[in-house]
ROKOL-668141 format. One record per residue: residue number from 1; x, y, z of N, C-alpha, C in turn. Coordinates in steps of 0.2 Angstrom, whole numbers, plus 5000, padded with zeros to 4 digits. Each point is the difference from the previous one (the first is absolute). Layout:
% ROKOL-668141
> nr/n_X/n_Y/n_Z/ca_X/ca_Y/ca_Z/c_X/c_Y/c_Z
> NUM/X/Y/Z/X/Y/Z/X/Y/Z $
...
***
This chain:
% ROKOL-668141
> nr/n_X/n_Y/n_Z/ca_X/ca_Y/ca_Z/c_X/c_Y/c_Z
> 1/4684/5903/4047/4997/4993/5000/4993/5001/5003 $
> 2/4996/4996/4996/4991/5002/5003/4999/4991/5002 $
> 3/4994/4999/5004/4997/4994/5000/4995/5001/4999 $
> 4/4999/4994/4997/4992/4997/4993/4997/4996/5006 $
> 5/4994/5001/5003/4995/4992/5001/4995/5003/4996 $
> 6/5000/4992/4995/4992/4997/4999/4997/4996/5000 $
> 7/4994/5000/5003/4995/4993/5003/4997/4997/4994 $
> 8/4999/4993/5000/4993/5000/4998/4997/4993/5004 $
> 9/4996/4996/4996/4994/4995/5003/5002/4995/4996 $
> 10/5003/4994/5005/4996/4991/4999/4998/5000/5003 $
> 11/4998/4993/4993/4994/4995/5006/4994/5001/5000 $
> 12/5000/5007/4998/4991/5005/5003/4995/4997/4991 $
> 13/4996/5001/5004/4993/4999/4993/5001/5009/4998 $
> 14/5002/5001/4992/4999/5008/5000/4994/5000/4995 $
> 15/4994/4996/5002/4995/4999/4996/4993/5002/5005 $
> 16/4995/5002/4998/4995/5000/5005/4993/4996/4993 $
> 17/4998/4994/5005/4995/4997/4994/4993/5001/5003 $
> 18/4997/5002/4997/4990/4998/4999/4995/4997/4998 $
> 19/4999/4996/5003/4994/4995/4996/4994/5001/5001 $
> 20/4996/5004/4993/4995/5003/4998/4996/4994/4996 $
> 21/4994/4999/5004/4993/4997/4994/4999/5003/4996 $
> 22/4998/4998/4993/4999/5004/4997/4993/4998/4995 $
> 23/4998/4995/5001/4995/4996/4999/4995/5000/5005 $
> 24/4993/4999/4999/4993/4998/5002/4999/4995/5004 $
> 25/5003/4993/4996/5001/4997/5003/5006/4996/5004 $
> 26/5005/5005/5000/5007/4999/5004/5004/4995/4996 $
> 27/4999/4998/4994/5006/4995/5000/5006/5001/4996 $
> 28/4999/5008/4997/5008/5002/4998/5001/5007/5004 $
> 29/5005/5002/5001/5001/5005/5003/5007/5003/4996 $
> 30/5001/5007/5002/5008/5003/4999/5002/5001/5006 $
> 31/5007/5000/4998/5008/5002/5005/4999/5006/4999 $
> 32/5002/5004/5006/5005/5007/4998/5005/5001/5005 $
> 33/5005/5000/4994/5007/5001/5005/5003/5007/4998 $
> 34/5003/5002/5006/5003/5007/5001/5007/5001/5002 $
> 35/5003/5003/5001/5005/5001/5005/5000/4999/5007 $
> 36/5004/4996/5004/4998/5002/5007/5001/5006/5003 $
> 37/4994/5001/5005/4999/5005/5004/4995/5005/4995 $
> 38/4996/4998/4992/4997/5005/4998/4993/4998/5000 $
> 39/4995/5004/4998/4993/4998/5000/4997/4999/4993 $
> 40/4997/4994/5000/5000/4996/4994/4993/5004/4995 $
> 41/4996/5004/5004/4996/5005/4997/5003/5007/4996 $
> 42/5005/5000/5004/5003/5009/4997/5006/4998/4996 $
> 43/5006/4995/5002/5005/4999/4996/5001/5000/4993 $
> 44/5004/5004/5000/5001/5002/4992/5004/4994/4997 $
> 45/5002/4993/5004/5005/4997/4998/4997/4993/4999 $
> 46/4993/5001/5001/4998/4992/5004/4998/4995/4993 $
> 47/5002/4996/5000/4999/4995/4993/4994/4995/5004 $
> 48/4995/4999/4993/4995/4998/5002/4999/4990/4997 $
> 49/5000/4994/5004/5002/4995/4996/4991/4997/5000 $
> 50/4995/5001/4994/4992/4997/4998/5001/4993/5001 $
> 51/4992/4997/5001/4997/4992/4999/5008/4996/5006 $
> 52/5000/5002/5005/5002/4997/5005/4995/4996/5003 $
> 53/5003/4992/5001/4997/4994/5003/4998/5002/5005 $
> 54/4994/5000/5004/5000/5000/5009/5003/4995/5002 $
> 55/4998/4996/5000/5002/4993/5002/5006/4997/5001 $
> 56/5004/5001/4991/5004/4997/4998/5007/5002/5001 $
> 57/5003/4997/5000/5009/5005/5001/5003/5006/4996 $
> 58/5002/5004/5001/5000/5006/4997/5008/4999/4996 $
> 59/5000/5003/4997/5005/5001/4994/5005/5004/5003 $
> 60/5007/4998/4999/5005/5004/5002/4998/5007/4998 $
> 61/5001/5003/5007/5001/5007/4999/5006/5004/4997 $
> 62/4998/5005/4997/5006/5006/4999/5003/5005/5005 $
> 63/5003/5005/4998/5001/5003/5006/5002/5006/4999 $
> 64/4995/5005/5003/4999/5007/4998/5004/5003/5006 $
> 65/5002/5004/4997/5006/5003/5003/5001/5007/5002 $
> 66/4997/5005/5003/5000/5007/4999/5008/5003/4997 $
> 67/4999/5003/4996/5008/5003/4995/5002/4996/4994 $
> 68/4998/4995/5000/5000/4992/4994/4998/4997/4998 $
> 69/4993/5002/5002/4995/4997/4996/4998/4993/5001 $
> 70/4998/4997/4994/4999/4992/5001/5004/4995/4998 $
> 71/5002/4995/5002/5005/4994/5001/4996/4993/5001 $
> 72/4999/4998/4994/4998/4990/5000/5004/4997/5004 $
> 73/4999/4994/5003/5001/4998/5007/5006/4995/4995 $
> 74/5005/4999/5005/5008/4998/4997/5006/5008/4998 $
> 75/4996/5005/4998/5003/5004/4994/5003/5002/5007 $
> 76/5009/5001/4997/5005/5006/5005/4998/5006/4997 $
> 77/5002/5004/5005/5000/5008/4997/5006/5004/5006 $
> 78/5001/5008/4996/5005/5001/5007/4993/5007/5001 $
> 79/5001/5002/5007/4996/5007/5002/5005/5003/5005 $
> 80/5003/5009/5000/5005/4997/5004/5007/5000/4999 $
> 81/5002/4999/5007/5005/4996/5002/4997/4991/5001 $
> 82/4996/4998/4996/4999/4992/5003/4998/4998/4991 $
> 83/5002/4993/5003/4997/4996/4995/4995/4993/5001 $
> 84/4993/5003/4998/4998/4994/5003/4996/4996/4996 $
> 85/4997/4994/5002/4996/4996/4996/4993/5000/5001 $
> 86/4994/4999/4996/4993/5000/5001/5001/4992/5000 $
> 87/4996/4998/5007/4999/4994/5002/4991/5000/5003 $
> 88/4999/5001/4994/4990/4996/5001/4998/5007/5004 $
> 89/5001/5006/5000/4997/5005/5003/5004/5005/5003 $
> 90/5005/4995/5003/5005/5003/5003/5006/5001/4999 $
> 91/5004/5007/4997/5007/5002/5000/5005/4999/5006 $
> 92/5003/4996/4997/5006/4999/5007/5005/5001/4995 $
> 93/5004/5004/5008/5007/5001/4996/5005/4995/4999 $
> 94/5003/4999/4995/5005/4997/4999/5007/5002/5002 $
> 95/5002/5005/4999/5007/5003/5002/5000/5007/5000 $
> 96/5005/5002/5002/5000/5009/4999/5004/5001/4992 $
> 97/5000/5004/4996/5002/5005/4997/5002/5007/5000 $
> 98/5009/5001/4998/5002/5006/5002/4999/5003/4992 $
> 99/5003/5007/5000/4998/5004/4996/5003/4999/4995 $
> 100/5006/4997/5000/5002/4998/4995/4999/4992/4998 $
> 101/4996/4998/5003/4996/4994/4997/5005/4994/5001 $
> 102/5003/5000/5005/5001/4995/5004/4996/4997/5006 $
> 103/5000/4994/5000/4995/4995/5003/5002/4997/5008 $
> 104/4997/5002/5005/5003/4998/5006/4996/4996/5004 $
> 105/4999/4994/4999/4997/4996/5005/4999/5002/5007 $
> 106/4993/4997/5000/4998/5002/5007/5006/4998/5008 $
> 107/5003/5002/5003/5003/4997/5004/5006/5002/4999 $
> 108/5000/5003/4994/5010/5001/4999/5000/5005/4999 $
> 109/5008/5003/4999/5002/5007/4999/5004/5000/4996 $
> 110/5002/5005/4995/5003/5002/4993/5003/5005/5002 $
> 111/5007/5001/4997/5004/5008/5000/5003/4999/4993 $
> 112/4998/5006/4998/5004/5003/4993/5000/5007/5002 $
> 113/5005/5002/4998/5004/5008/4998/5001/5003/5008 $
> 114/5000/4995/5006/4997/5004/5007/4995/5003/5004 $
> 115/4996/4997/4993/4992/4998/5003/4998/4993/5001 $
> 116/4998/4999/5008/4997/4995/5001/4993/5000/5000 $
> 117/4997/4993/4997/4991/4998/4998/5001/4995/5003 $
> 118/4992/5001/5007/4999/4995/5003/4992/4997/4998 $
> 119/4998/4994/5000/4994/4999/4999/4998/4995/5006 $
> 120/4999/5003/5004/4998/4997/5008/4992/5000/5000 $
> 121/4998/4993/5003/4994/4997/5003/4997/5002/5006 $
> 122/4993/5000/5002/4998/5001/5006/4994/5000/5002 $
> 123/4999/4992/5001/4994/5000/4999/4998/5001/4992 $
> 124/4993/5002/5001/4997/5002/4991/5003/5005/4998 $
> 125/5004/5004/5003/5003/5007/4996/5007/4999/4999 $
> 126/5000/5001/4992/5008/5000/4998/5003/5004/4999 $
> 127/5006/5003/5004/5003/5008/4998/5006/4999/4997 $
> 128/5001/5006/4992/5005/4999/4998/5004/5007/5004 $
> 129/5007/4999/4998/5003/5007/5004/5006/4999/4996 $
> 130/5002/5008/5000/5006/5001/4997/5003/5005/5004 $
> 131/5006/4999/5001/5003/5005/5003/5006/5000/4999 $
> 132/5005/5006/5001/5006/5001/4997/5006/4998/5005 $
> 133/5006/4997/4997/5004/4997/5006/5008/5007/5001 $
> 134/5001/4998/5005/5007/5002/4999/5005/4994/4997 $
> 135/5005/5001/4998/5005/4995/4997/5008/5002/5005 $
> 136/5001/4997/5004/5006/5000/5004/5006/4994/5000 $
> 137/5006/5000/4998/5004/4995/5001/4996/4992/4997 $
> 138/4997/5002/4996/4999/4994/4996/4992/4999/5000 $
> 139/4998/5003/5006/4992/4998/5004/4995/5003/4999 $
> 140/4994/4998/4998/4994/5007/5000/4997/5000/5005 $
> 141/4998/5005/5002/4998/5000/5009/4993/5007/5000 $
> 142/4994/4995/5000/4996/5006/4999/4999/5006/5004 $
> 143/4994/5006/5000/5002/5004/5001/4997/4999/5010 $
> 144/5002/5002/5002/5000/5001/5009/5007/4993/5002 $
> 145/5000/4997/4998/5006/4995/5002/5006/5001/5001 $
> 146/5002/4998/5005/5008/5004/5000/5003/4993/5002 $
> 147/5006/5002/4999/5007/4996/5000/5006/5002/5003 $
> 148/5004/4996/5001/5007/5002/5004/5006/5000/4994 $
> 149/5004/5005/4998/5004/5001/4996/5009/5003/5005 $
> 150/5000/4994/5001/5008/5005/5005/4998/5002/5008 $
> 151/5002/5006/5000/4997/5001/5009/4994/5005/4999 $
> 152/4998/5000/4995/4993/5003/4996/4991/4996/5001 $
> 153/4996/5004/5002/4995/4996/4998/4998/5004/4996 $
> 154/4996/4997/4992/4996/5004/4994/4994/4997/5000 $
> 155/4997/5004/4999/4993/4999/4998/4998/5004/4992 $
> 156/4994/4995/4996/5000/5003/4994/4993/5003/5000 $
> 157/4999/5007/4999/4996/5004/4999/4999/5000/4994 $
> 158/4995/5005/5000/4998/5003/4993/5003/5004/4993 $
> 159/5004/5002/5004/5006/5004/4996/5008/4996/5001 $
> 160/5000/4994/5002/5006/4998/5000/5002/4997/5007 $
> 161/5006/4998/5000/5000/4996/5007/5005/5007/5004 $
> 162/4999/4998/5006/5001/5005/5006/5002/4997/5004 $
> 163/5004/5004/5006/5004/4998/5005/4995/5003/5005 $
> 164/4999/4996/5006/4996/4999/5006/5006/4999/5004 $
> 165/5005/4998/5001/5004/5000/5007/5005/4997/4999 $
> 166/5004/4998/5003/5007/4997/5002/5001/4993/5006 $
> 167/5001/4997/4998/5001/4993/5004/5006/5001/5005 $
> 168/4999/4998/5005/5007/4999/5006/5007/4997/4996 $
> 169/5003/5000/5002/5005/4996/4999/5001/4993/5000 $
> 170/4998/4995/4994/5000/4992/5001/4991/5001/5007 $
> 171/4997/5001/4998/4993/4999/5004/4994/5002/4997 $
> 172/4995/4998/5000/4994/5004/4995/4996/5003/5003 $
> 173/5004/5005/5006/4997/5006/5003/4999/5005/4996 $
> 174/4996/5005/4999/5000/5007/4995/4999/5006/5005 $
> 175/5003/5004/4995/5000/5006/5003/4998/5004/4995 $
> 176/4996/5004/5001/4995/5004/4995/5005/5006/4998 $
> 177/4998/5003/4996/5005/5004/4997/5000/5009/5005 $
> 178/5008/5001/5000/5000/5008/5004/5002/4996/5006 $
> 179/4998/4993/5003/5001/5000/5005/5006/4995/5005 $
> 180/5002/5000/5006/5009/4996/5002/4993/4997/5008 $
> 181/5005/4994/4999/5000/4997/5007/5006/4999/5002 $
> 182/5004/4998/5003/5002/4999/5004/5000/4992/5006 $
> 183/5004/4996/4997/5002/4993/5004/5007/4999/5002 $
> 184/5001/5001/5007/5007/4999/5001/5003/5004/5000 $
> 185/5004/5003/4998/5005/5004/4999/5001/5005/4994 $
> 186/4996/4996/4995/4998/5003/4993/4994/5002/4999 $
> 187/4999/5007/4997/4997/5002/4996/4997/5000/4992 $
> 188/4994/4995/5000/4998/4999/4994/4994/5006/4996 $
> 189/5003/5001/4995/4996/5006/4995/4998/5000/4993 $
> 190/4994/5001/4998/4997/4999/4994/5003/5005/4998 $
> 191/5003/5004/4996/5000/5006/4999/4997/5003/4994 $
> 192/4997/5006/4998/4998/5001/4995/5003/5006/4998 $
> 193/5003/4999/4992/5005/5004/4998/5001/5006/4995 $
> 194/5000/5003/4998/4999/5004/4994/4997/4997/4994 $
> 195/4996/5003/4997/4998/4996/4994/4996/4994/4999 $
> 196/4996/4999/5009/4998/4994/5002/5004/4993/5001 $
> 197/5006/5001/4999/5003/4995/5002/4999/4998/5007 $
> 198/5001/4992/5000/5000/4998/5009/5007/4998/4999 $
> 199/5001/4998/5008/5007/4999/5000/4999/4996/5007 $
> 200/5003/4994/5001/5001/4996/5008/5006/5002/5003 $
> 201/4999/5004/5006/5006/5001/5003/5001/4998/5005 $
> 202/5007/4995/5003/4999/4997/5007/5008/5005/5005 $
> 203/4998/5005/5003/5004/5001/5004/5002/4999/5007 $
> 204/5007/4999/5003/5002/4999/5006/4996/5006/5006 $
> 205/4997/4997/5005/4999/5005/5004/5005/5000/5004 $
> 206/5004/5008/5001/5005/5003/5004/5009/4996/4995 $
> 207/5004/5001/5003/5006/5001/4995/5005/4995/5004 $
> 208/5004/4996/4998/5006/4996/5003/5007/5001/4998 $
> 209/5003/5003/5005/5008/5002/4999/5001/4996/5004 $
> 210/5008/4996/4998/5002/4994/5003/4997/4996/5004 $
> 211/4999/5000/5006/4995/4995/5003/4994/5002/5003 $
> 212/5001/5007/4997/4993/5002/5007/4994/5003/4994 $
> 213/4994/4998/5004/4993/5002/4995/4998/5008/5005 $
> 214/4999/5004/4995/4997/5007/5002/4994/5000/4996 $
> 215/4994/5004/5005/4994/5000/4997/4999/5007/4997 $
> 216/4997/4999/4996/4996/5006/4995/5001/5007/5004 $
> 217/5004/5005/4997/5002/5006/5004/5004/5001/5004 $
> 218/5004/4995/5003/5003/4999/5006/5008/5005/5000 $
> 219/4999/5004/5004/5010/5003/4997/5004/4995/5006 $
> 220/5006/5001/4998/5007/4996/5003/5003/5002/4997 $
> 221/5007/4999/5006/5008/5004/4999/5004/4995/4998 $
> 222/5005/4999/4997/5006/4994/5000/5005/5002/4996 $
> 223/5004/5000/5004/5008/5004/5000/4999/5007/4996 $
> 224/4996/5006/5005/5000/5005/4997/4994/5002/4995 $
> 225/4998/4994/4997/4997/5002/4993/4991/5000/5003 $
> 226/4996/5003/4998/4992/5001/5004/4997/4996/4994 $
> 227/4997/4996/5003/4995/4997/4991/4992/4999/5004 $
> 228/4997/5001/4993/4992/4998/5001/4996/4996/4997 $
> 229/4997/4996/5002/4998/4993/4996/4993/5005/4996 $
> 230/5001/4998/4995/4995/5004/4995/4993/4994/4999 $
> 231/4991/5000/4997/4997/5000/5000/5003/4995/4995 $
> 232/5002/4999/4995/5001/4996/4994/5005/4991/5004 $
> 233/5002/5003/5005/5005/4994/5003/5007/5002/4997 $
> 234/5002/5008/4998/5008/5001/4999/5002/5003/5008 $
> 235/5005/5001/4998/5005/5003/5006/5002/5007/4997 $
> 236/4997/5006/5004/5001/5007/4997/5006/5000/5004 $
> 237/5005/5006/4999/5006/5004/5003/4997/5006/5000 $
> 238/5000/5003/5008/4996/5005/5003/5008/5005/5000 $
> 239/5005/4998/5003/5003/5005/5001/5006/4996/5005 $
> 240/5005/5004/5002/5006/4998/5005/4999/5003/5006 $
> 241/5002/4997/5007/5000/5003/5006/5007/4998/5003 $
> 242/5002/5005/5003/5005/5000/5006/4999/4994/5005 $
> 243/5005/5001/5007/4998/4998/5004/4996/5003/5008 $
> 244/5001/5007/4998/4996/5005/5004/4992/5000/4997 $
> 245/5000/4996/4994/4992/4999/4998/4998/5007/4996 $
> 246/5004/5004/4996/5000/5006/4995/5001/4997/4991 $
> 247/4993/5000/4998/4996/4997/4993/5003/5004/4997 $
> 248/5003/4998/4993/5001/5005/4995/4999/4993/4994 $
> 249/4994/5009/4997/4997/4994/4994/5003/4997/4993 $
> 250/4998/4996/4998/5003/4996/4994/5004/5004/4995 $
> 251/5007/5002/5000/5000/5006/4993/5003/5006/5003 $
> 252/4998/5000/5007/5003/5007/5005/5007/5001/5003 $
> 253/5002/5005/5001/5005/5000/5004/5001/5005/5004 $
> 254/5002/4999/5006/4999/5005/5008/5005/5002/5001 $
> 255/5005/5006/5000/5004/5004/5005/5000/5001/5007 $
> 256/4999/4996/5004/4999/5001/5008/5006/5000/5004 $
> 257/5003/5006/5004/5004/5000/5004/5007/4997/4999 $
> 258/5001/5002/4993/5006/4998/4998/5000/4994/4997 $
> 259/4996/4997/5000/5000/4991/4997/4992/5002/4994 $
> 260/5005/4996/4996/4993/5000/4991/4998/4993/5001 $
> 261/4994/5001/5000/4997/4993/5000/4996/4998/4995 $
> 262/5002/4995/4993/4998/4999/4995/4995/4993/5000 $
> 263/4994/5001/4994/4996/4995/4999/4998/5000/4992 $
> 264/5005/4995/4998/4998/5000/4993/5000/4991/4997 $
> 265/4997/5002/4993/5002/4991/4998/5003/4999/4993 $
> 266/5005/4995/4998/5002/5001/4995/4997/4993/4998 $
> 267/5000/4999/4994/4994/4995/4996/4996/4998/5004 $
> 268/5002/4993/5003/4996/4997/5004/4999/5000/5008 $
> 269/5008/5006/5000/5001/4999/5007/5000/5005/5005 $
> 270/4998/4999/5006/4998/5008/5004/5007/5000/5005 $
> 271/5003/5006/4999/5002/5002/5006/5002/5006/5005 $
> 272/5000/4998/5006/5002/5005/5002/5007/5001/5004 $
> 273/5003/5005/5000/5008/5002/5004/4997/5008/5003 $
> 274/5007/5000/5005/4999/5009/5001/5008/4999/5003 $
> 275/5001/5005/4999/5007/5002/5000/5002/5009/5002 $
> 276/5006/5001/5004/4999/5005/5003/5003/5006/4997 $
> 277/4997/5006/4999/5002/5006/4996/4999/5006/5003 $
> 278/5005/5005/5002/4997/5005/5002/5004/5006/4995 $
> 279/4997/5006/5002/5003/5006/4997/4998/5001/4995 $
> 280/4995/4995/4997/4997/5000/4992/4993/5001/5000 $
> 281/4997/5001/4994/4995/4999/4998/4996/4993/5000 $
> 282/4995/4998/4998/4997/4992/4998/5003/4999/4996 $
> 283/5000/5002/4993/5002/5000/4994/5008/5000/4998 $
> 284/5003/5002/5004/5008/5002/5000/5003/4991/5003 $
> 285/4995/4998/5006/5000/4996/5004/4998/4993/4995 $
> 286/4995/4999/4998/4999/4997/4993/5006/4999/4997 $
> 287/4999/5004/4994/5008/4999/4997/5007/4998/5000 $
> 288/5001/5002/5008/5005/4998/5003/5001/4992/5001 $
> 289/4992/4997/5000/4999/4996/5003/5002/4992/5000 $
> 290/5003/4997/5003/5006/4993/4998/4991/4995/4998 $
> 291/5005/4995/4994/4993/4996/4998/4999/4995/5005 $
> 292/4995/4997/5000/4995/4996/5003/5005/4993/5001 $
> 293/5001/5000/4996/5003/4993/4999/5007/5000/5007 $
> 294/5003/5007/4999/5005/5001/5005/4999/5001/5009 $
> 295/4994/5000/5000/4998/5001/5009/4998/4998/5004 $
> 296/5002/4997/5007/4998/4996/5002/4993/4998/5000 $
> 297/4998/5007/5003/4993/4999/5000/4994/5000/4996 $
> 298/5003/4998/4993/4993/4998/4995/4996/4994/5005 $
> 299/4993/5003/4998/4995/4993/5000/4997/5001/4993 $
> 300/4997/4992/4997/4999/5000/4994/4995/4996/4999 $
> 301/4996/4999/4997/4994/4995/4999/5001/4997/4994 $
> 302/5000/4994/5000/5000/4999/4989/4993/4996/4999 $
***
């Protein structure tokens, strides 16, 4: 998508006049009219009007035009993006003209195909402009303007519209993208994902099992079982410990002085037992071993 400005001039005289004696004794004279801003001696444009009255009222002038030529006073013509009228000397514009020869008054604005045509006033100058829009959700939205779509804010560029950030949650805070704040106890995240996708993430700071809140990394025991509050706000399973305070990890199992100390989990569920064996190996002691369900001292997490 590109943006178009073109200016042009109301209201202005685009005429420059001269009144030249041309007689002995003064009482006819000639006009020389030119373009404005050019020199009535050098102009290669300049229309010359003979036996002009001194005295008397001058005759509706025409209106010379640099690029256009000359124009009798009344006559429309277009130059341009503009369309304007010769009024006695002076070209003023009457509207803008788009390229496809649609007409936009001064003061309005036109869209066809996703391009918007303004013909805006100021003072003596009247600029036409074109510029290309984005089309979102029903809306065209030109180009630097942005809008809120979701917990999204977009802005429509040059190449299409784009994401600049992520809204809070129900609030029209933004967080720029890559970036997390943090209010409360949550963690708020613009994320930016594969592929350029964004994503709004709101996660729990630190993890809650049963009644109790633990903060981000925090380990704790409960009934044997070791857990670590993860970064994400889950509950990891570190491992099983005794009562003499002897860790064995998630998956492990210990032969210590005749007692096998187990930490394992089935689907959902961690546990651990130990139970006492001697004269054997680990593995023998394993095998051997009565199920989970049978012992007094399972502990279990679900």
């Amino acid at each position: 998508m590109q943006l178009f400005v073109i200016a042009g001039l109301a209201l202005i005289a685009l005429v420059t006049c001269e009144l030249r004696v041309t007689s002995s004794q003064g009482e006819e004279s000639t006009l020389v009219l030119v373009p404005h801003g050019e020199d009535p001696d050098t102009s290669k444009n300049r229309v010359v009007i003979p036996h002009v009255s001194k005295d008397g009222p001058l005759p509706p002038l025409p209106c010379v035009v640099s690029g256009s030529g000359t124009h009798e006073h009344g006559q429309t013509f277009l130059k341009d993006n503009f369309h304007y009228k010769c009024n006695n000397g002076t070209a003023e514009v009457m509207a803008c003209v788009s390229d496809d020869m649609s007409v936009i008054q001064i003061g309005r604005t036109f869209l066809r195909n996703g391009i918007r045509h303004k013909c805006l006033i100021n003072g003596d100058t009247v600029t036409y402009e074109q510029r290309s829009t984005c089309f979102e959700n029903g809306i065209h939205y030109d180009i630097g303007e942005s809008f809120r779509n979701g917990s999204f804010k977009l802005v429509c560029k040059d190449n299409g519209v784009a994401i600049e950030g992520c809204y809070l949650q129900n609030r029209d805070d933004l967080i720029l993208l890559g970036q997390s704040v943090i209010i409360g106890r949550q963690k708020h995240t613009c994320e930016v994902m594969n592929q350029g996708r964004i994503r709004y993430v709101v996660n729990a700071l630190g993890c809650k099992k049963g009644d109790e809140i633990y903060g981000e990394g925090q380990i704790w025991t409960e009934k044997h079982i070791r857990y670590q509050c993860t970064e994400s706000g889950l509950v990891n399973v570190l491992g099983c410990i005794d009562e003499g305070g002897l860790f064995i990890e998630l998956g492990r199992d210990i032969l210590l002085n005749g007692i096998v100390h187990r930490c394992h989990r089935i689907n959902n569920t961690t546990f651990y037992h130990r139970f006492q064996c001697e004269d054997m190996t680990l593995q023998q002691c394993i095998s051997s071993a009565p199920t989970p369900r049978r012992v007094r001292s399972i502990r279990q997490d679900v």
